[in-house]
C-alpha positions in Angstrom: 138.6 80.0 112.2 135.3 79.1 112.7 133.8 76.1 114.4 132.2 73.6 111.8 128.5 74.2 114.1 129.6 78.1 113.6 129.1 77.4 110.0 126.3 74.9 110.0 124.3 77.4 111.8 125.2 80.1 109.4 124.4 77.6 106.4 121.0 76.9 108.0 120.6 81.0 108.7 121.1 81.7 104.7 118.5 79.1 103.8 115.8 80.2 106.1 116.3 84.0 105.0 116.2 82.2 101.1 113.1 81.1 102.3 110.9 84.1 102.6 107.3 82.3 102.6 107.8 78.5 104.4 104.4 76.8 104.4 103.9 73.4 106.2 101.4 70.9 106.3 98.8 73.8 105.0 95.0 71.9 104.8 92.4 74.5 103.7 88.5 73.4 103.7 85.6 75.7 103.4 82.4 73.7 104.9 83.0 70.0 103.8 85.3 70.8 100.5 88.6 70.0 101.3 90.6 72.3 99.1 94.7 72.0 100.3 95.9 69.3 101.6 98.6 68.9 103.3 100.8 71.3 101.4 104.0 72.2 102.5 106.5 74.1 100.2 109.3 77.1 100.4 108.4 80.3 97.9 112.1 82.0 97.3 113.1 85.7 97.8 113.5 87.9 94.8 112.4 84.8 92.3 109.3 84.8 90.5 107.6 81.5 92.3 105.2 80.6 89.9 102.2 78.6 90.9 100.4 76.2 88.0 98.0 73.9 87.8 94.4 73.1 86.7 91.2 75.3 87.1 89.9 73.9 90.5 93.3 73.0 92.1 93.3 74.8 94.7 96.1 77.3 93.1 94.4 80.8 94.3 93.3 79.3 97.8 96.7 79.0 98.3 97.7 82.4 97.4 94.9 84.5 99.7 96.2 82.4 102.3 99.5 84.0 102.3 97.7 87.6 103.2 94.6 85.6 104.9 92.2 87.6 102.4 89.9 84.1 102.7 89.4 85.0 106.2 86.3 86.4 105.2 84.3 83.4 104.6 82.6 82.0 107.4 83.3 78.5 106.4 87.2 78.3 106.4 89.0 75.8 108.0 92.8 76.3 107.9 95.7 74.4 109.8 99.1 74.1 109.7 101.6 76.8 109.3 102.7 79.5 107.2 105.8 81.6 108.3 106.6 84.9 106.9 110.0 86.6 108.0 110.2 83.3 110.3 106.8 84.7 112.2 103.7 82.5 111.7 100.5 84.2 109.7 98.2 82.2 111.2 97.9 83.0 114.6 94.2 84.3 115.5 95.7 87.8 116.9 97.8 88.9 113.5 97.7 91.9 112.5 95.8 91.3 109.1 96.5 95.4 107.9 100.1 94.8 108.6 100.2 91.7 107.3 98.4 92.7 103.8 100.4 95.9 103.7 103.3 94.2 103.3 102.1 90.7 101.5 99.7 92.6 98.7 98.1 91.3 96.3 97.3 92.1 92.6 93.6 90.4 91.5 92.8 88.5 88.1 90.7 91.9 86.9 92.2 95.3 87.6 90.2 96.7 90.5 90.6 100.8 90.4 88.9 103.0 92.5 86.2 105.9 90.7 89.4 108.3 91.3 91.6 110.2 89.9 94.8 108.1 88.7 96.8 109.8 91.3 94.3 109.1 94.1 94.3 105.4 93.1 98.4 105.4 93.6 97.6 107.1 96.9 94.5 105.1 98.2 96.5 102.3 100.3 99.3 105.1 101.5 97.4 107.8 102.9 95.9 105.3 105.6 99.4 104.6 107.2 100.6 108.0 107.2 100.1 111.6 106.9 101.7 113.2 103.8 103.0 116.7 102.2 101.9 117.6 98.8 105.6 117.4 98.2 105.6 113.7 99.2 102.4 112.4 97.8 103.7 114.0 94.2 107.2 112.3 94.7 105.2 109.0 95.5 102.6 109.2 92.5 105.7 109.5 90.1 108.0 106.9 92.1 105.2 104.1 91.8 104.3 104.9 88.1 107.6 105.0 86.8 108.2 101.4 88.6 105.0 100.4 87.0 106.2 101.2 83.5 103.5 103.6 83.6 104.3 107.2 84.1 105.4 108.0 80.7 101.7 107.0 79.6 99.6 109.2 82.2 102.4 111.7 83.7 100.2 114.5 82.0 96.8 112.6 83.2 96.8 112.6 86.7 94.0 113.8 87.8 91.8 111.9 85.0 89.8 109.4 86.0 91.4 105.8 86.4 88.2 104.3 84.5 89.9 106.1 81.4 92.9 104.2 81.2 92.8 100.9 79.2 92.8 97.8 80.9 95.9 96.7 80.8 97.0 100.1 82.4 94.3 100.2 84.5 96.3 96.6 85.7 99.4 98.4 85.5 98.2 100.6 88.0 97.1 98.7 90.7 100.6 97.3 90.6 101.5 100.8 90.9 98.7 101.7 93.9 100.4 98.0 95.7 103.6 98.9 95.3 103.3 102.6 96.8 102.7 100.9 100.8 106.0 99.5 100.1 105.8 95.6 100.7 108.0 93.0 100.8 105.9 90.3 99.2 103.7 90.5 95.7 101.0 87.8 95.4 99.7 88.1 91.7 96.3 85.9 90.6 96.8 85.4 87.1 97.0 89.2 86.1 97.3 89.1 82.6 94.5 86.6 81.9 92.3 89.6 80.9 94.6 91.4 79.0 95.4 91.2 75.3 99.0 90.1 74.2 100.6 93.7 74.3 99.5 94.7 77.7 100.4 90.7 78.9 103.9 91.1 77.5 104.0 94.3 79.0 103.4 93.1 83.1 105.4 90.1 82.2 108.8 92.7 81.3 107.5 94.4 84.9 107.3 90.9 87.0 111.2 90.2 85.9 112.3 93.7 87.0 110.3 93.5 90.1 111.9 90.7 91.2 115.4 92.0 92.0 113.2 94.3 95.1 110.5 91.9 95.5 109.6 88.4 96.4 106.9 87.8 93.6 104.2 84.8 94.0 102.4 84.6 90.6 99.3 81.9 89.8 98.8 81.5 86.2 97.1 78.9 84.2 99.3 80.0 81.3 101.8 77.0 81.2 103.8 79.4 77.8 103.6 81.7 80.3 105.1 79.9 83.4 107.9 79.0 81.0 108.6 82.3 80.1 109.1 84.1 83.3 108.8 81.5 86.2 112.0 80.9 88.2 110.6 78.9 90.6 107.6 76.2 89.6 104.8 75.0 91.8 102.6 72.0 89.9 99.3 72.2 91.8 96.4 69.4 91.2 93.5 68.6 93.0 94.6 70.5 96.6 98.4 68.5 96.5 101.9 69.7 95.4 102.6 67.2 93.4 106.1 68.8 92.3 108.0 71.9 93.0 111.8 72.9 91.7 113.7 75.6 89.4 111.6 76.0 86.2 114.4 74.8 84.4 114.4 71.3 85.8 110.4 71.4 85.6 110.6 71.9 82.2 112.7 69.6 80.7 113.4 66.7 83.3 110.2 66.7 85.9 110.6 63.8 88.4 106.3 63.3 88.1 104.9 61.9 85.0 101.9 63.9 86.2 104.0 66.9 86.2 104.9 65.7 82.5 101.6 64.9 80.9 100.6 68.8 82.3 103.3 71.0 81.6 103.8 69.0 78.2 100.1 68.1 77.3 97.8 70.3 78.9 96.3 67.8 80.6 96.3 66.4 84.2 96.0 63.1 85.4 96.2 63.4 89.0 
């Protein structure tokens, strides 16, 4: 039998792998603008952790700090933690290709390349590894089909990507993310250009994502949140003010701030 630390340990083992992306204390500025404060927060593997909260909140700093794309900007200021796979992502020597191959990232605007569609699936591949023809076709179709795609363009490959509409052009920078095979998908509000067909559309693709992926969606789309969130994050100026199942958000949120915005529209933080 096993010893009760035996399975104290192994209880605090489970919860740490349920916890794919820990953050703690998290404080973001850039210059004088203090955007995060202090956030600390678990995002759960193979949920959809959805991320909500008002224009200005500090919702997408938080994201591109989970691949460090703000790193860019001279003046970030970041502290505190953030712990992928238990290893922290903010040390100065990361690897930031490794790290944002497998933490990518799908942007508010569908971002393809002047390609062909099949050289936009293959852009982020062909710089880890050398490939057959064999394997780069196998790849193509392997990525579309997961992006409910390749029954649209299978006979359009080598057209350019600019032809596609946008909400396949979207479609298919899921597809071009999902082809370096990560483990993480951080999504900034990728339907909020796309018309109610194509929304509907990546919204049936987040839920089937989710049983190989650990999905991190911002959306200031509360119907939205509601529809496919598992896991809510309420947001307001820079704090967490509440976190939990979407369930519990929903219809018995611990915050009257939480309230007033998921019911209202409307934040009084």
């Amino acid at each position: 039998m096993e010893t009760a630390q035996k399975i104290i340990e192994n209880i605090s083992e489970n919860k740490i792998h349920q916890h794919y992306i820990s953050i703690s204390n998290l404080n973001v500025s850039f210059g004088s603008q203090h955007i995060l404060k202090n956030i600390s927060l678990n995002f759960q593997k193979n949920k959809v952790n959805c991320i909500v909260g008002p224009s200005g909140g500090g919702k997408s700093t938080l994201l591109r700090s989970i691949n460090r794309i703000n790193n860019d900007d001279y003046n970030l200021i970041i502290s505190g933690s953030i712990l992928f796979n238990n290893e922290e992502i903010l040390i100065k020597n990361k690897d930031l290709t490794k790290l944002r191959k497998e933490i990518g990232m799908v942007f508010q605007s569908p971002c393809v390349f002047p390609k062909s569609i099949k050289e936009n699936v293959l852009f982020g591949i062909e710089n880890h590894s050398k490939l057959s023809q064999a394997e780069k076709d196998s790849i193509v179709e392997e990525n579309l089909k997961a992006a409910s795609l390749w029954d649209e363009v299978s006979t359009r490959l080598n057209e350019s990507a600019k032809s596609l509409s946008i909400g396949q052009q979207q479609r298919l920078c899921i597809a071009r993310t999902l082809a370096v095979k990560p483990k993480i998908l951080l999504m900034d509000e990728p339907t909020s250009s796309l018309d109610p067909i194509s929304t509907e559309a990546i919204e049936v693709l987040m839920n089937r994502l989710k049983a190989e992926y650990t999905i991190i969606l911002v959306t200031h789309n509360i119907s939205q949140a509601k529809r496919i969130a598992d896991e809510l994050y309420f947001i307001c100026e820079g704090e967490l003010i509440e976190s939990g199942s979407k369930d519990v958000l929903f219809s018995n949120p611990k915050k009257e701030q939480t309230r007033t915005y998921l019911f209202n529209g409307t934040c009084n933080c």
